[in-house]
C-alpha positions in Angstrom: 27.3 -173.1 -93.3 24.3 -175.1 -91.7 23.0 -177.0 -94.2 19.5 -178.9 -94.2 19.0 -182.1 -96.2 14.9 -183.4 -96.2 15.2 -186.8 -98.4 12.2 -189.1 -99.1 13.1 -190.8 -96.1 14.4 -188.8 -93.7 16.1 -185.2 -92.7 19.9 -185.1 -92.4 21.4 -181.8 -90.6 25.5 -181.6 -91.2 27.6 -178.1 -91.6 30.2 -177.5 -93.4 33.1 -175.1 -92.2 35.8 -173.7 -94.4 39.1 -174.2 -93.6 43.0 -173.3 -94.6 44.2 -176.4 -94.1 44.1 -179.8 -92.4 45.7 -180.0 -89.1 48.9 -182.0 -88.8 48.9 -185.7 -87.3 48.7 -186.4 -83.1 51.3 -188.7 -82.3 51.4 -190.3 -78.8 54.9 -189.5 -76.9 54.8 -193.3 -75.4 52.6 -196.3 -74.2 51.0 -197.7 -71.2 52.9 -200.8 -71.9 56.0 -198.8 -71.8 56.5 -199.1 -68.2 56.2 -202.9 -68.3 59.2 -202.9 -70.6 61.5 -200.4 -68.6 60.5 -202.1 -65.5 62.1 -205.2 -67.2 65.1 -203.7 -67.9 65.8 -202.3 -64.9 65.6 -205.4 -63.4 68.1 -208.3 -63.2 65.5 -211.3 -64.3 66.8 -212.5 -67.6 62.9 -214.4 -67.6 59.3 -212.6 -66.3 56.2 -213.9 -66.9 53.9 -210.9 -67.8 50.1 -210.9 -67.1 47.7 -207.0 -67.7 44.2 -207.1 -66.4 41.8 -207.2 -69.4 44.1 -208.5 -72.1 45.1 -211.8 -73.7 48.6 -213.1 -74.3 48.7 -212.6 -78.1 47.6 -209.5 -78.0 50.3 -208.0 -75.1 52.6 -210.3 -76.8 51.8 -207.8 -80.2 51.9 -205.1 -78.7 55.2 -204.9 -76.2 56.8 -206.4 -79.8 55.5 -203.3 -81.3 56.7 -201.1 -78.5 60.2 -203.0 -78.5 60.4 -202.1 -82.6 59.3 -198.4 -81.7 62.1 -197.8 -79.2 64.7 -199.6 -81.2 65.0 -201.9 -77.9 67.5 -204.6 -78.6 67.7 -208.1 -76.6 64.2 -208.7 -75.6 62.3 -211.3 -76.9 58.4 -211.8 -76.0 56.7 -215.1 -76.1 53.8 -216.5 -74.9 53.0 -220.1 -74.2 50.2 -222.0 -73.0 48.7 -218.3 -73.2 51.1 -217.0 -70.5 53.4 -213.7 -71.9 56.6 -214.3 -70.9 59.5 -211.4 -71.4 63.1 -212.7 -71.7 66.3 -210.9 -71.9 68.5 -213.0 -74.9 
């Protein structure tokens, strides 16, 4: 159903479609920063330093902890100091 709004200010156009029901969730199957963490453990350095293009410390330091969490990955600690990510098997 095309519906046409005129206000005192302005015209707003929106539609409204009938449906059953609302479609279930999307998850995504992995992560781009899973490849940095099974590199890691495939490799015998108990200590990397970890560096992306375009993104800070903290925030790689969040999210590889969040990936680590999700995969139930146990023995991997991420740090970062002096705003270097560092990846350390413990």
């Amino acid at each position: 159903m095309n519906v046409q709004l005129i206000t005192a200010m302005s015209e707003i156009r929106f539609n409204l479609t009938p449906i059953e029901e609302k479609p279930s969730r999307r998850y995504r199957k992995g992560s781009k920063y899973d490849p940095v963490l099974d590199r890691f453990m495939d490799r015998a350095a108990k200590l990397v330093e970890v560096s992306m293009e375009g993104k800070d410390a903290n925030y790689l330091r969040t999210q590889l902890n969040k990936r680590i969490e999700a995969k139930r990955l146990e023995g991997i600690k991420v740090s970062v100091v002096n705003n270097v990510c560092y990846l350390e098997k413990t």
